[in-house]
C-alpha positions as CSV (number, residue, x, y, z in Angstrom):
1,X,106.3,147.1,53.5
2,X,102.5,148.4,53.6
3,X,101.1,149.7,50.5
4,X,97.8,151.1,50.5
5,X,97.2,149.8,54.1
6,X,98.2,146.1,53.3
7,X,101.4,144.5,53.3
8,X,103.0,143.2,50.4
9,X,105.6,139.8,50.3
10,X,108.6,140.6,49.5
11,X,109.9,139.7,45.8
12,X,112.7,137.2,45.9
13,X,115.7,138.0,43.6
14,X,117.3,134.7,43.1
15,X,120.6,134.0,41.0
16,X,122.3,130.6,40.1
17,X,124.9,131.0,42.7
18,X,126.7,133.5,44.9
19,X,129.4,134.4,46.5
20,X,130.0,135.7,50.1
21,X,132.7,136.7,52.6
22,X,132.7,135.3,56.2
23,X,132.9,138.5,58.2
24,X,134.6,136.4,60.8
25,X,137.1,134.2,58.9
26,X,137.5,136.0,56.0
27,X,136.8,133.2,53.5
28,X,134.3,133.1,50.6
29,X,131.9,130.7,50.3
30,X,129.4,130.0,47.4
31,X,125.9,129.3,47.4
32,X,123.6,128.1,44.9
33,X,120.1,129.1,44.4
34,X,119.2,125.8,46.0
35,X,120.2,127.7,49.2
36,X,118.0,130.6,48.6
37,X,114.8,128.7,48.5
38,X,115.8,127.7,52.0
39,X,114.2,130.5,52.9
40,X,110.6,129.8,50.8
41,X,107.5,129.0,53.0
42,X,108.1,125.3,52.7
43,X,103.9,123.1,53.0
44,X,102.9,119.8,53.5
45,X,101.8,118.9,50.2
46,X,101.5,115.5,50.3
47,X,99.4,114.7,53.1
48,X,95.7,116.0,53.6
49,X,93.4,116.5,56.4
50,X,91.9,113.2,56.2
51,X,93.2,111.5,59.3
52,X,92.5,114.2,62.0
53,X,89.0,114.7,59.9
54,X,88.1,110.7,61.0
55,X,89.4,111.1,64.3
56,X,87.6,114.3,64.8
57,X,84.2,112.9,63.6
58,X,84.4,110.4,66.9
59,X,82.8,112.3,69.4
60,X,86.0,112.4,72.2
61,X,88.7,112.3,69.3
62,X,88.4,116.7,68.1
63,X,91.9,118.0,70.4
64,X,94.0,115.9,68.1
65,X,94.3,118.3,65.7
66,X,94.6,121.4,68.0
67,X,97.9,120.0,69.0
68,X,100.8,122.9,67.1
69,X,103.9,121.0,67.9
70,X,105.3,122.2,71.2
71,X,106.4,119.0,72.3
72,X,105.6,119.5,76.0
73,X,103.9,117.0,76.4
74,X,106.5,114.2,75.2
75,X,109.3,114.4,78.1
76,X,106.3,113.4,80.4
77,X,104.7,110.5,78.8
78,X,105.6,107.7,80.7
79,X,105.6,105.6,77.4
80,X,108.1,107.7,75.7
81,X,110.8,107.4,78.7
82,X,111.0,103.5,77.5
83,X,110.1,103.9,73.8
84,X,109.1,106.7,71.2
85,X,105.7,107.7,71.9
86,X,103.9,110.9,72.8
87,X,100.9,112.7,72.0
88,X,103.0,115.0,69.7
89,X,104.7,112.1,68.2
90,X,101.2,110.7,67.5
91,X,100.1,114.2,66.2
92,X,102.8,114.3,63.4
93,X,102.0,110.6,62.4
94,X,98.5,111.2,61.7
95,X,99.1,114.4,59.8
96,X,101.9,112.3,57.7
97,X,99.3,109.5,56.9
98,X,99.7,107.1,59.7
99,X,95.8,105.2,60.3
100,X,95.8,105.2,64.1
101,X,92.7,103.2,64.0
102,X,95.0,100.0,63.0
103,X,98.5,101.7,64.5
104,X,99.8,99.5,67.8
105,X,100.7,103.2,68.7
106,X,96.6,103.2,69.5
107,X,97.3,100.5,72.3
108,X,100.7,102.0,73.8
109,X,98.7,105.4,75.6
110,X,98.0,104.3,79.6
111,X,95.8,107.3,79.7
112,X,97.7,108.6,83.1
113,X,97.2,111.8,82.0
114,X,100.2,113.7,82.6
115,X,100.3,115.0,78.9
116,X,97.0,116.6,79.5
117,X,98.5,118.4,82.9
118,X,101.3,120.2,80.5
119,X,99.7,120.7,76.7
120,X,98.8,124.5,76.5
121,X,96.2,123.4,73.8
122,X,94.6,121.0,76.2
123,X,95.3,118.1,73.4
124,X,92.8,115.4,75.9
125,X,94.5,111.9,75.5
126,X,91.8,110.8,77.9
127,X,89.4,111.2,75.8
128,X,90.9,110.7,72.5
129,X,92.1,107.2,73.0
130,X,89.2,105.6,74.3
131,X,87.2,107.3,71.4
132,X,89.3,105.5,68.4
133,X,89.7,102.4,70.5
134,X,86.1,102.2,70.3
135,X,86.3,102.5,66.6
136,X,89.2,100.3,66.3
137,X,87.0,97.7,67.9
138,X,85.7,96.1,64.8
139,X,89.2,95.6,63.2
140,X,91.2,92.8,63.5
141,X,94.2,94.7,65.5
142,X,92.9,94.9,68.6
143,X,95.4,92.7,70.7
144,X,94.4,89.6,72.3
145,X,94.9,90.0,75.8
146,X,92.6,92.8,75.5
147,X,89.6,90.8,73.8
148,X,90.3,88.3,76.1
149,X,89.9,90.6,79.3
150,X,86.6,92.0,77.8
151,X,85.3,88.4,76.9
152,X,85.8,87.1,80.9
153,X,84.6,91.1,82.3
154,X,81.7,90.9,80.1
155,X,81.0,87.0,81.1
156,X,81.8,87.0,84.5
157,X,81.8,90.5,85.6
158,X,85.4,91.1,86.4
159,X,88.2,91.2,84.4
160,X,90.2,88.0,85.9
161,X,86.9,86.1,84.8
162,X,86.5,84.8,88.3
163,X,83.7,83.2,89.1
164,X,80.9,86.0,91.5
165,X,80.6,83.5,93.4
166,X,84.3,83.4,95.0
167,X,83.7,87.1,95.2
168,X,83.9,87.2,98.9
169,X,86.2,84.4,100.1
170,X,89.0,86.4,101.0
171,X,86.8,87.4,104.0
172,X,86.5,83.8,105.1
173,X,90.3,84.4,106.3
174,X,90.0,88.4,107.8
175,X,90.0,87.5,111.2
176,X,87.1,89.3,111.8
177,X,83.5,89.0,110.4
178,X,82.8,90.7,107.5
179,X,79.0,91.4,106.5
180,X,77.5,91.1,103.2
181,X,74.6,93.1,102.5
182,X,72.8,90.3,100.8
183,X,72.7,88.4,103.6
184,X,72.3,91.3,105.9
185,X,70.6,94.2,104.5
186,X,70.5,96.5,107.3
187,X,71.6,100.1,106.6
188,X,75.0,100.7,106.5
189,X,77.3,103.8,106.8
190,X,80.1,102.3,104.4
191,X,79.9,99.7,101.4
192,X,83.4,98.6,100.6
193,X,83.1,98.5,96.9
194,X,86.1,95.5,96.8
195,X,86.4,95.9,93.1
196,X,88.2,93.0,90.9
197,X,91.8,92.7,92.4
198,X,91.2,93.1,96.2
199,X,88.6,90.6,95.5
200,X,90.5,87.7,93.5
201,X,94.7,88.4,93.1
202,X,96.3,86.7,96.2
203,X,97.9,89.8,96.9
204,X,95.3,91.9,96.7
205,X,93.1,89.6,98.9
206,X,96.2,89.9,101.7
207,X,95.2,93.9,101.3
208,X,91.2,93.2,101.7
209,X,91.9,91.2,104.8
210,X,94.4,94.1,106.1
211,X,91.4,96.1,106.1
212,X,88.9,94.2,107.2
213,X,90.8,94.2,110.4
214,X,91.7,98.0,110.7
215,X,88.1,99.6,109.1
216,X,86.7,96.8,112.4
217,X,89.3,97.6,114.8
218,X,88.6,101.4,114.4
219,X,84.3,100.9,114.8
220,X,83.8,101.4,111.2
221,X,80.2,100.3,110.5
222,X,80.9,98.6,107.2
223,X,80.0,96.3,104.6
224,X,80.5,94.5,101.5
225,X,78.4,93.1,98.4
226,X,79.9,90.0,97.7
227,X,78.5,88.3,94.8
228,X,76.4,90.6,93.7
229,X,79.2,92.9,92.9
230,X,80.3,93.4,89.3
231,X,83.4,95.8,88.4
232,X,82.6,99.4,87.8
233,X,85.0,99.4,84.5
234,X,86.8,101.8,84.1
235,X,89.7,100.7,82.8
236,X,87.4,98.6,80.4
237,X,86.4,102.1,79.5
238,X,89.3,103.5,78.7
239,X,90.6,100.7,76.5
240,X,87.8,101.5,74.0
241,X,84.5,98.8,75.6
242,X,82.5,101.8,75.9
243,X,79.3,99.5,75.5
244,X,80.7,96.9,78.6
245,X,81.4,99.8,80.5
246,X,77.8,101.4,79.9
247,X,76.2,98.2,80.4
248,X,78.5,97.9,83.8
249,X,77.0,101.4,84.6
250,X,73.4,99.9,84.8
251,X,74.3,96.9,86.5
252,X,76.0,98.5,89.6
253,X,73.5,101.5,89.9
254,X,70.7,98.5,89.9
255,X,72.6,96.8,92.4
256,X,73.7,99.8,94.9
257,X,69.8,101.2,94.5
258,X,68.8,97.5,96.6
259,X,71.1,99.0,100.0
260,X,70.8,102.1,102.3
261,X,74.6,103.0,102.6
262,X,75.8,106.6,103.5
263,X,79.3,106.4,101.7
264,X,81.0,104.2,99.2
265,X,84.4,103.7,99.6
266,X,86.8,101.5,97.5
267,X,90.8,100.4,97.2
268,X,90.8,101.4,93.7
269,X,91.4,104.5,92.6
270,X,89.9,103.4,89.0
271,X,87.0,102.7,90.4
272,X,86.9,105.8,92.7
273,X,87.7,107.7,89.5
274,X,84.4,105.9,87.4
275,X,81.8,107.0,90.9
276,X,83.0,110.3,91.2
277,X,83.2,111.6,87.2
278,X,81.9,108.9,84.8
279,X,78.7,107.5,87.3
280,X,77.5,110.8,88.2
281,X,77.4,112.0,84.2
282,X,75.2,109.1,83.5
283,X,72.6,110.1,86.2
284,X,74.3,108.1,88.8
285,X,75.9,109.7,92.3
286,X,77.5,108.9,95.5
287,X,79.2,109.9,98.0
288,X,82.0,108.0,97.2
289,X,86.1,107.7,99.1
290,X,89.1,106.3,98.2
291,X,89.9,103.8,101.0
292,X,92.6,106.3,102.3
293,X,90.3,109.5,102.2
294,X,88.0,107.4,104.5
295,X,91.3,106.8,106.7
296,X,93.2,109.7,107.0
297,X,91.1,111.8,109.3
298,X,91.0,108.9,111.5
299,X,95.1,108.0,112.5
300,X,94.5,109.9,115.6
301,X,92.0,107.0,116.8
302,X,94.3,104.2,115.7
303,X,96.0,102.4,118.0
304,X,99.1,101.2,117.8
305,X,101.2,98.1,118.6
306,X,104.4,98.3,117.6
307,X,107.1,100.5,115.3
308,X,108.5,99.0,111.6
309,X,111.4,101.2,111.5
310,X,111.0,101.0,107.8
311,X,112.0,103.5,105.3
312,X,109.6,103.4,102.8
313,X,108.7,105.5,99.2
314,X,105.5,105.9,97.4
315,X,104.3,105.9,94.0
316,X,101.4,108.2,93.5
317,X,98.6,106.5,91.3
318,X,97.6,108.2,88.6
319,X,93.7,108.0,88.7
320,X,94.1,109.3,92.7
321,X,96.3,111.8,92.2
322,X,96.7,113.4,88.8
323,X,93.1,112.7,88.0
324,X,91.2,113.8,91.0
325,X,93.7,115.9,93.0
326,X,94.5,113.6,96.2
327,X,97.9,113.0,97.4
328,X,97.8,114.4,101.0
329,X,95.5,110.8,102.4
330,X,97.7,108.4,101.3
331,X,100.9,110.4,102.9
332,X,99.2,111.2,105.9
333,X,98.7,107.2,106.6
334,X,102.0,107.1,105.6
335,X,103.6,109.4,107.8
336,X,101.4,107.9,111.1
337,X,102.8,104.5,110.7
338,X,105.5,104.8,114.1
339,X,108.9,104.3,113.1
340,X,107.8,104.7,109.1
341,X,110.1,107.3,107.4
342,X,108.7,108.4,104.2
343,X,111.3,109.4,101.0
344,X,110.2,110.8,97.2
345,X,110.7,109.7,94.4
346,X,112.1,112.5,92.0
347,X,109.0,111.7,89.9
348,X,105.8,112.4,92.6
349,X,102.7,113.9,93.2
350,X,101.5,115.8,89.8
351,X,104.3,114.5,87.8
352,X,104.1,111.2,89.5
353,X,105.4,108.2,86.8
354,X,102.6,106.0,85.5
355,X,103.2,101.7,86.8
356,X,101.7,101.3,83.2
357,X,98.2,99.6,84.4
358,X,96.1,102.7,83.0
359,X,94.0,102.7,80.2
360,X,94.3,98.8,79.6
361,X,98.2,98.5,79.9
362,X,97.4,96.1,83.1
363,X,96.3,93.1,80.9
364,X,98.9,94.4,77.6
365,X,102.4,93.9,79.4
366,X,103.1,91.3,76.5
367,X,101.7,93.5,73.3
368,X,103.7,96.6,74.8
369,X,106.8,94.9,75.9
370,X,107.2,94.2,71.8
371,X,106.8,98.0,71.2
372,X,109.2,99.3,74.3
373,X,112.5,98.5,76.1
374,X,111.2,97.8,79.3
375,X,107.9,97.7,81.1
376,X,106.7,101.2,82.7
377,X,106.7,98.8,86.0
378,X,110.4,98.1,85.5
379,X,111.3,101.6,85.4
380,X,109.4,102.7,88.4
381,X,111.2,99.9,90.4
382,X,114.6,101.1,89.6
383,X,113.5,104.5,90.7
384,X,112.1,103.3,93.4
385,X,115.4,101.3,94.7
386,X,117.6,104.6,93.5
387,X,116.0,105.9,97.1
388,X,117.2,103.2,99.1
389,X,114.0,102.7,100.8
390,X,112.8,99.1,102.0
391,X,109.6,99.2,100.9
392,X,107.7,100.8,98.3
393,X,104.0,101.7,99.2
394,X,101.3,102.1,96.6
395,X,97.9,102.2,97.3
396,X,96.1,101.1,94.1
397,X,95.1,97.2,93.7
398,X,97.0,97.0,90.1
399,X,100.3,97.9,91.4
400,X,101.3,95.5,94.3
401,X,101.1,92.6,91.5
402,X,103.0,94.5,88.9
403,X,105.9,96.1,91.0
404,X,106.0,92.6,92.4
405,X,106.9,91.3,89.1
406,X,109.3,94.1,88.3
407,X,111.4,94.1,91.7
408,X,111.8,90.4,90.3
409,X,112.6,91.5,86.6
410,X,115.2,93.8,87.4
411,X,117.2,92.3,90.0
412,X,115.5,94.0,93.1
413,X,114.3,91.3,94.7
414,X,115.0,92.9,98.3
415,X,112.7,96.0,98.0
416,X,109.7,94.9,99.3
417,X,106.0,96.1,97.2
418,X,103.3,96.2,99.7
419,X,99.3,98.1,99.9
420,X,99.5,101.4,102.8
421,X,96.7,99.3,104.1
422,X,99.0,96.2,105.1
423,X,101.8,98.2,106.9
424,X,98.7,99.7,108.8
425,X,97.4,96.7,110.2
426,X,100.8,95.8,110.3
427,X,101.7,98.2,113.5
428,X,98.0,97.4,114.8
429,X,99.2,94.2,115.3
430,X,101.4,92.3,118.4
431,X,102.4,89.5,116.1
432,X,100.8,86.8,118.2
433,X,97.8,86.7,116.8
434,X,98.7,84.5,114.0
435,X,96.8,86.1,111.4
């Protein structure tokens, strides 16, 4: 109690053992002073501040240490649903001596963000990762896929390490023309920034074509860069290549600064996510659109040709949706499509599941299948299926590819992975124009 104005502990009386009597059973039980110190303030002694101190000396890395334990944040990280992971989790190895900077925990965060969304001490993942991946850099634990992706990005200028010069071949196959700005320089109300996938993955080359044919059929004045365009890297970014990245920076504005365009609009919504937060901080800004935002307001002007009758569900990517807020464009595409019905997921919108591609999981499915049970892609699919839809949509150039491979993996060969973009020129189409 307070003496003098200040409180006072409270003096523990211990003795070698006692005796007590259950007030509900009536037996007596004996405790030894072992028991009693039960009670004792009880410190970590043997670990010091000298972990979160490094990672708080990287300039990105200081919320580590704010995180006190309420373990929000872990029955929402996508990572720990197939493994034991969590910025918590990572918290409480650091303050019991784990090095992070040569941990594979480092490489396991996707950097969907949904921790972020839920920690009360606003713990930032997002920016903590990338930070010690940077440091990490040097070592000799950085995995190999992930060199190897920065070796062809940084030679070639995408991370399949494609030649530029193939950049644009998909269009030779659209259907309609498709105009390239170095060949036609003319001002232009929208430059389709392709980025990597759309670009060079058959399947997302099948999605680049789809909308070749709908942004034309719908008078879009549009066009593309071809060779001259470089990825905007921001996944590179967020696996730790903050030097690529900044050097990818320069490139593009360089690039974009040659052409008179109104709007920039691109497939991907890591790309969308690098011109509308990480360009613009660097001195660098657009008007820039996901490919659905530049869509949606225009389904009343499509024209359609025929009805699916497809029941469909949607997996909300992370760097759209959780990151910058959109979630209505995609589902109003969605919901146009005639005869397209349109079922959640339990795990949507906000609290949308991650396919795993984030942060540099797209090119570490072999590192991080060592480290959990299944594949972040595996899990979506079977959530997916558990709707008993047909098809599941997605709208980001990583996923068709991955969910492709998972439907496969997990025995779902008969739900169908396709781009919003390709069931929209889908119903613009008779079928009898062979394309």
């Amino acid at each position: 109690m307070p003496v003098g104005g200040r409180k006072v502990a409270p003096v523990a009386v211990e003795k070698e053992t006692a005796t007590v009597t259950s007030t509900i059973s009536g037996r007596e039980v004996e405790l030894t002073a072992r028991w009693n110190r039960m009670f004792e303030p009880r410190v970590l002694t043997n670990y010091g501040p000298e972990g979160f101190a490094a990672i708080a000396a990287l300039p990105g890395g200081e919320s580590l240490e704010w995180c006190y334990g309420c373990g929000k944040c872990v029955p929402v990280c996508p990572v720990d649903m197939v493994g034991d992971y969590g910025p918590r989790k990572l918290h409480r190895k650091v303050q019991t001596g784990t090095e992070l900077l040569t941990d594979a925990d480092l490489w396991l965060c996707t950097a969907c963000g949904n921790c972020l969304r839920v920690c009360p001490k606003q713990v930032d993942m997002l920016a903590i990762m990338p930070a010690v991946r940077e440091a990490a850099l040097s070592g000799s634990t950085v995995p190999a896929e992930l060199q190897d992706v920065f070796e062809k990005t940084f030679r070639q200028g995408n991370a399949l390490g494609q030649s530029q010069r193939r950049r644009a071949q998909w269009a030779d196959s659209a259907g309609v023309p498709v105009r390239i700005l170095a060949k036609n320089p003319a001002p232009v109300d929208v430059l389709l920034y392709v980025e990597d996938y759309w670009s060079f993955h058959p399947r997302g080359q099948d999605a680049a074509r789809a909308f070749a044919r709908v942004a034309t059929a719908l008078g879009i004045d549009w066009a593309i860069l071809g060779a001259e365009e470089k990825t905007l890297g921001d996944s590179q970014r967020l696996a730790g290549e903050k030097g690529l990245f900044e050097a990818l920076v320069e490139d593009a504005a360089t690039t974009l600064a040659k052409y008179d365009f109104q709007r920039i609009v691109t497939p991907d919504p890591h790309a969308f996510n690098a011109l509308v937060k990480e360009y613009p901080a660097r001195g660098h800004s657009y008007d820039a659109l996901h490919y659905t935002q530049l869509l949606a307001p225009l389904v009343g002007q499509i024209r359609w040709t025929r009805e699916l009758d497809l029941k469909v569900t949607f997996h909300d990517p992370c760097y759209l949706g959780r990151q910058n807020g959109e979630y209505e464009a995609p589902r109003t595409l969605i919901e146009a499509i005639p005869g397209v019905q349109l079922v959640e997921m339990d795990r949507c919108r906000q609290n949308g599941y991650c396919c795993g591609g984030g942060g540099g999981g797209m090119w570490l499915d072999s590192f991080t299948g060592d480290h959990t049970t299944e594949r972040l892609s595996e899990r979506r699919v079977r959530e997916a299926a558990q709707t008993g839809a047909d098809v599941l949509v997605v709208c980001c150039p990583y996923e068709v590819s991955r969910f492709t491979d998972a439907a496969k993996a997990t025995g779902h060969e008969d739900l169908r992975v396709c781009d919003i973009i390709e069931l929209i020129d889908e119903a613009m189409r008779d079928g009898t124009d062979g394309v």
